[in-house]
N, C-alpha and C positions, 0 to 999 in steps of 0.2 A: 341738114342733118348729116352727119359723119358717119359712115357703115366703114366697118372696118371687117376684113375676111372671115374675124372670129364671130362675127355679129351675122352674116349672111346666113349660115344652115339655121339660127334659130328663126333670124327671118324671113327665111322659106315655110319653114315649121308652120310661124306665126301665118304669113299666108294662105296656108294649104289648111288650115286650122280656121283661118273665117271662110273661106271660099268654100268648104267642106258643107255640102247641105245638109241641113237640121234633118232632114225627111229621113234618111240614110241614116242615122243615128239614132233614131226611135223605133224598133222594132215590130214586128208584127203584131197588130192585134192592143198597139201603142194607142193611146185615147189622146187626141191633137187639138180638141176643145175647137173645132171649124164643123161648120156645117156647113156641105152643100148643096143641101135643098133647099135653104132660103136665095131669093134672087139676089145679088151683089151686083154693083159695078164692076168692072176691074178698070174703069176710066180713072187711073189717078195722078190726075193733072198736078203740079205744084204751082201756087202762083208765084212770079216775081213778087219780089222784096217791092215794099210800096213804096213811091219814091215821094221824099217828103217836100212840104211847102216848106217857107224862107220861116217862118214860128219851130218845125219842125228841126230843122237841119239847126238853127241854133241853140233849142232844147238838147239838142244830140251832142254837141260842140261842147255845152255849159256840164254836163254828164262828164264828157270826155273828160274833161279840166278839171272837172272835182275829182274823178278817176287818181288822176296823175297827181293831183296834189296830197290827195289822202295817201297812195301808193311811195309816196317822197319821190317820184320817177325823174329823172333828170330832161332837161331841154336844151340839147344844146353847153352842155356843160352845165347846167345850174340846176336844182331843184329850183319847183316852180315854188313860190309863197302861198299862204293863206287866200293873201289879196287876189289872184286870179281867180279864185272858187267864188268869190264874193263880187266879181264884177258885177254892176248895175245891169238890167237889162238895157237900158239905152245905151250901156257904153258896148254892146254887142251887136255885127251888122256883118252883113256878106258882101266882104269887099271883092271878090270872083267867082264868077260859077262857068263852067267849060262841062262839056259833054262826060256825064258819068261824076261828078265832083262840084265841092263850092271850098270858099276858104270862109270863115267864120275869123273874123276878127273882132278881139278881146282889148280896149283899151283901161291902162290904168294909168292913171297920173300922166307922166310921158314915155310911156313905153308902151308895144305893143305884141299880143302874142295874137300868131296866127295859126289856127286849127283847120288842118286838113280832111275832108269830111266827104264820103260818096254821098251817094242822091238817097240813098235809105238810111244814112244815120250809122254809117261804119266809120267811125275813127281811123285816119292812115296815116297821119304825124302831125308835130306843131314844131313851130321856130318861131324866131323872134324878129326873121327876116320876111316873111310871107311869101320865100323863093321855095319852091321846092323844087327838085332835080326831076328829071323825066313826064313831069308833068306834061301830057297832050293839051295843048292851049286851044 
């Protein structure tokens, strides 16, 4: 994102504006719809993102690719075809997986595209090359 000088005092605004607690803005005598006579937790763990089996990650992959194709999103210079959305499931397989990531590769005909995929089903790019740059191997 680009902040440019004239953008800065609104977004100070803006963060003194969420940072600003709710409590302090409700008045005295203000009805806050919390009770604290019943017992609560206040344990509130979040779990990791589950990280999915080799069915999973290519469910996530085959999403991904209908994504881009419905959205006309380019790859590499080309929008993708129809034909990617429609691959066979057999012609879909994890040709890499490395720490945090797997590539999902998509064959059609004689070509093939490769979907870049974390271990929970996050889409992070496709090519046609199955390279991707900075990749930890």
């Amino acid at each position: 994102m680009n902040y440019s000088s004239s953008s800065l005092p609104f977004s100070v605004f803006l963060l003194l504006a969420i940072a600003l607690p709710t409590s302090a803005l409700a008045g005295p005598g203000h009805h806050h719809d919390h009770d604290h006579s019943k017992k609560h937790s206040h344990n509130h763990k979040t779990t990791p993102p589950k990280k999915l089996d080799t069915q999973g990650l290519i469910a996530a992959a085959s999403k991904g690719v209908a994504t881009l194709v419905k959205g006309k999103n380019l790859v590499e210079g080309q929008p993708l075809g129809a034909l990617w959305a429609e691959t066979p499931e057999e012609s879909k397989t994890v040709s890499k997986t490395g720490p945090g990531f797997s590539i999902i590769r998509f064959r059609n005909k004689d070509k093939s595209l490769f979907v870049l995929v974390s271990d929970n089903g996050e889409i992070y790019d496709a090519n046609f090359s199955g390279k991707f740059e900075d990749l930890k191997k």
